[in-house]
C-alpha positions in Angstrom: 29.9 -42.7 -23.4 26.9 -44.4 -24.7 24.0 -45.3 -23.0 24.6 -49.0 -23.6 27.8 -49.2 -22.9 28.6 -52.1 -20.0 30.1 -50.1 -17.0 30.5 -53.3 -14.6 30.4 -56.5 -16.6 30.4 -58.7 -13.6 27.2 -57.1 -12.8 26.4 -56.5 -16.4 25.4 -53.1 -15.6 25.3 -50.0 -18.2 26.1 -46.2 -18.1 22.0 -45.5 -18.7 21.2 -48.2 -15.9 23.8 -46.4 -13.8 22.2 -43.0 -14.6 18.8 -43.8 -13.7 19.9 -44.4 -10.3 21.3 -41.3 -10.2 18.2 -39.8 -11.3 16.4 -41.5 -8.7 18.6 -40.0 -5.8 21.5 -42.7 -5.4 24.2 -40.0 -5.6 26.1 -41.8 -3.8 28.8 -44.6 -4.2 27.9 -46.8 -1.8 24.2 -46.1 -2.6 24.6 -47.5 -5.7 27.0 -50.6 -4.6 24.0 -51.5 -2.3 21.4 -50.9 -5.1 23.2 -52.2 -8.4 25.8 -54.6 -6.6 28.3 -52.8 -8.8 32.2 -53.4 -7.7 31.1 -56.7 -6.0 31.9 -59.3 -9.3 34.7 -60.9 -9.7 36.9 -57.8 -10.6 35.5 -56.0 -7.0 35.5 -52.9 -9.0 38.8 -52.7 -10.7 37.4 -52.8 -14.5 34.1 -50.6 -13.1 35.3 -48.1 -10.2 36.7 -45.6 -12.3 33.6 -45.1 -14.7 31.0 -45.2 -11.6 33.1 -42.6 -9.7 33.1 -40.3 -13.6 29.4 -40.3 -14.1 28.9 -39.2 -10.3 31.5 -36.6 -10.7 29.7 -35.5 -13.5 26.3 -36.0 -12.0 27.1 -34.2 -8.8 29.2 -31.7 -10.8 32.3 -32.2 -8.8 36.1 -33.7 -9.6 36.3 -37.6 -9.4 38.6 -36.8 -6.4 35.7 -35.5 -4.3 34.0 -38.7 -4.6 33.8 -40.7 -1.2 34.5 -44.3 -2.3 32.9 -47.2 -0.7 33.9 -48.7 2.4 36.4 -51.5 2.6 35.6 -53.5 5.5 38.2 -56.0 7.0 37.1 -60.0 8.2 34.8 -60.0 11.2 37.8 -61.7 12.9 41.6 -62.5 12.4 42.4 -65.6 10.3 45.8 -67.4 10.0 47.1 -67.7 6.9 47.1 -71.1 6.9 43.2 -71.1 7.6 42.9 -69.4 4.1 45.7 -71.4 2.2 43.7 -74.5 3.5 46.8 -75.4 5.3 46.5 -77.7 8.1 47.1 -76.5 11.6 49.4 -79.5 13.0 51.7 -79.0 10.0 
C-alpha cells in the first residue's frame, strides 16, 4: 500500500501517518484510536479496521488474528428504546 493512501477517511488518516505512530511506539490498537481518533468517524471503523489491524500485524510481525482490538464499551446506563427512538414515554 502506498504511503498516501487514506486508511480512515472519516479521520482522513494515511498508511504513512499510521506508520509514524507506529514508529513512535503506539503498537497498539487502542493506542492509536486514542492518538489518531481512527475507527471513531462515521463508519466507527468498518471501512478502516481491517487495514489498521494489517499494518500492526505487519509491524509487530504477527497474524492479524493476534491483534487485540479496541474495547467496545456499552452506555453508562440502560436506556429504553423509546428514549432513543425519541418516542414519548406516556405513549
Amino acid at each position: 500500500m502506498s504511503d498516501k493512501t487514506i486508511i480512515c477517511r472519516c479521520e482522513d488518516l494515511t498508511v504513512e501517518e499510521i506508520r509514524e505512530w507506529i514508529s513512535k511506539g503506539c503498537d497498539g490498537f487502542e493506542e492509536i484510536k486514542r492518538a489518531t481518533r481512527i475507527g471513531m468517524g462515521a463508519c466507527q471503523g468498518r471501512t478502516c479496521r481491517r487495514h489498521l489491524i494489517a499494518e500492526l500485524a505487519h509491524a509487530n510481525q504477527k497474524s492479524p488474528a493476534e491483534i487485540d482490538l479496541s474495547t467496545f464499551r456499552p452506555p453508562t446506563k440502560p436506556l429504553k428504546f423509546g428514549a432513543v427512538a425519541g418516542v414519548d414515554q406516556d405513549d
